[in-house]
C-alpha positions as CSV (number, residue, x, y, z in Angstrom):
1,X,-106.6,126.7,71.8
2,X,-110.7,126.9,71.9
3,X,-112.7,124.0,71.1
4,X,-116.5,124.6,69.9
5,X,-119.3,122.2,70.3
6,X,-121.5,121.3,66.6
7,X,-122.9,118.3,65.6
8,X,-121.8,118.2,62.5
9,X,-118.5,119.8,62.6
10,X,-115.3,119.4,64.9
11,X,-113.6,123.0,65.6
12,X,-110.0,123.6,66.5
13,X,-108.6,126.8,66.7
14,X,-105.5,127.5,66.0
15,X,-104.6,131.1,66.3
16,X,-107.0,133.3,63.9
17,X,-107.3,129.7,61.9
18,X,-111.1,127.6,62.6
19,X,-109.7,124.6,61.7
20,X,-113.4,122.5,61.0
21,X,-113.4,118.9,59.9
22,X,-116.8,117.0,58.9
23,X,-117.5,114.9,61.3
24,X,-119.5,112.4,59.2
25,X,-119.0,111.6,55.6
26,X,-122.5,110.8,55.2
27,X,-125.3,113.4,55.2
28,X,-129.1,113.7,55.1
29,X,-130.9,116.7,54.1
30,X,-131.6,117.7,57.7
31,X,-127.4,117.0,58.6
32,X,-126.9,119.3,54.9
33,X,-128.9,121.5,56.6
34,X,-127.3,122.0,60.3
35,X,-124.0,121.6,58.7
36,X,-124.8,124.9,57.0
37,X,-126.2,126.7,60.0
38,X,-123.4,125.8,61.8
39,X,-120.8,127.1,59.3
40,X,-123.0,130.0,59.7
41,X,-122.5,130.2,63.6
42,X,-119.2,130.5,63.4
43,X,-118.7,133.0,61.5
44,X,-121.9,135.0,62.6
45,X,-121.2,134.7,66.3
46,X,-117.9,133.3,67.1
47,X,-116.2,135.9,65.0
48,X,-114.6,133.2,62.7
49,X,-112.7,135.1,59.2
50,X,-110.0,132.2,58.5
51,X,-111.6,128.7,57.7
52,X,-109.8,126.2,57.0
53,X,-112.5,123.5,55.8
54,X,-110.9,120.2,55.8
55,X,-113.9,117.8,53.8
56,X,-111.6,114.5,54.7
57,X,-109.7,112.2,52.0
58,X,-112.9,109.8,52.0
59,X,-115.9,109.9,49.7
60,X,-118.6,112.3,50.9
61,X,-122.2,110.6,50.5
62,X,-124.6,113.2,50.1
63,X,-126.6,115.3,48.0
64,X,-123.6,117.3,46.5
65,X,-125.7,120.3,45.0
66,X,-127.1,120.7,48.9
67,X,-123.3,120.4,50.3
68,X,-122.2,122.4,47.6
69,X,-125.2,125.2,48.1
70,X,-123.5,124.8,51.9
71,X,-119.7,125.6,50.7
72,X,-121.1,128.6,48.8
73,X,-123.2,130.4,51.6
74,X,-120.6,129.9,53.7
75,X,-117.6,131.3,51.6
76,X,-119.8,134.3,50.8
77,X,-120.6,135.0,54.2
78,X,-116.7,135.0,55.0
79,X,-116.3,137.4,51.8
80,X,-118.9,139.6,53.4
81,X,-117.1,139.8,56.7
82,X,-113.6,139.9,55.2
83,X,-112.8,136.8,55.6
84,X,-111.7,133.6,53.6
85,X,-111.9,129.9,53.1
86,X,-110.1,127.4,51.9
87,X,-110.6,123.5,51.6
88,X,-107.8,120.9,52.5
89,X,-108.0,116.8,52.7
90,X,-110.4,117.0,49.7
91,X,-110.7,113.3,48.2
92,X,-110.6,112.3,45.0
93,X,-114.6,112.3,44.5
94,X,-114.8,114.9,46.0
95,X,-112.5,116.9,43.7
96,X,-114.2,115.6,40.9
97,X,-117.1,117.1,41.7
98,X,-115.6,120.2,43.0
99,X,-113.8,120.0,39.0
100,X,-116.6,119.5,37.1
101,X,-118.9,122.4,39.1
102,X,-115.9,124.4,38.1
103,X,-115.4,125.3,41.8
104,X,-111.9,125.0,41.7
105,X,-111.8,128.2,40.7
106,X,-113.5,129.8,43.5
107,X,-111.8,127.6,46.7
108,X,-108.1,127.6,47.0
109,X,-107.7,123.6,47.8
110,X,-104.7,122.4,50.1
111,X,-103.5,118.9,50.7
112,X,-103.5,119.4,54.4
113,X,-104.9,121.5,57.7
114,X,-100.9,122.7,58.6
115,X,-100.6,124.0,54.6
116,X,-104.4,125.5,54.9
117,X,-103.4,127.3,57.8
118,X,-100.0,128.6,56.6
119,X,-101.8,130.2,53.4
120,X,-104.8,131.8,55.6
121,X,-102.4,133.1,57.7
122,X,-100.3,134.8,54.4
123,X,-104.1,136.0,53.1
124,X,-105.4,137.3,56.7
């Protein structure tokens, strides 16, 4: 099982599966910022294709159009490689937001990693 090391994000591998977890619910535009770049990383050089993107049951405090700008490269960049994403522990803000963006149509949303996992395995 490989670890990684971000600042902003906690990595667990499980199989083909980057399990990544926020590691703080509140963000600045800088944090925004190497939150994406290191969404990026993983997929550009550590050969990442299954994310499993779990946001955390709590309210994120941040400037949602900048985390959601985030969620968007990064799913497209996994498209590009073949890959997928999908969110788990999303929070009831969260959704909201997700809901009213009409995003729920794009990111397949699972209550937990172990269910996130099971489905990118079926996809992959």
């Amino acid at each position: 099982m490989a670890t990684f090391q971000y600042h902003q994000i906690d990595v667990e591998r499980r199989g083909d599966v980057f399990c990544v977890r926020l590691k703080n619910r509140r963000m600045n535009e800088l944090e925004l910022h190497n939150l994406g770049e290191e969404l990026g990383q993983l997929v550009t050089e550590n050969g990442c294709r299954l994310m499993a993107l779990a946001l955390g049951f709590d309210r994120i405090e941040c400037l949602y159009s900048s985390f959601i700008a985030k969620l968007m490269a990064t799913r497209k960049l996994l498209i590009e490689k073949s890959g997928h994403l999908k969110l788990c522990e999303v929070g009831p803000a969260s959704l909201g937001v997700l809901k009213t963006c009409k995003l729920t149509e794009l990111f397949d949303i699972h209550p937990d990693v172990d269910s996130t996992v099971e489905a990118l395995n079926a996809a992959g």
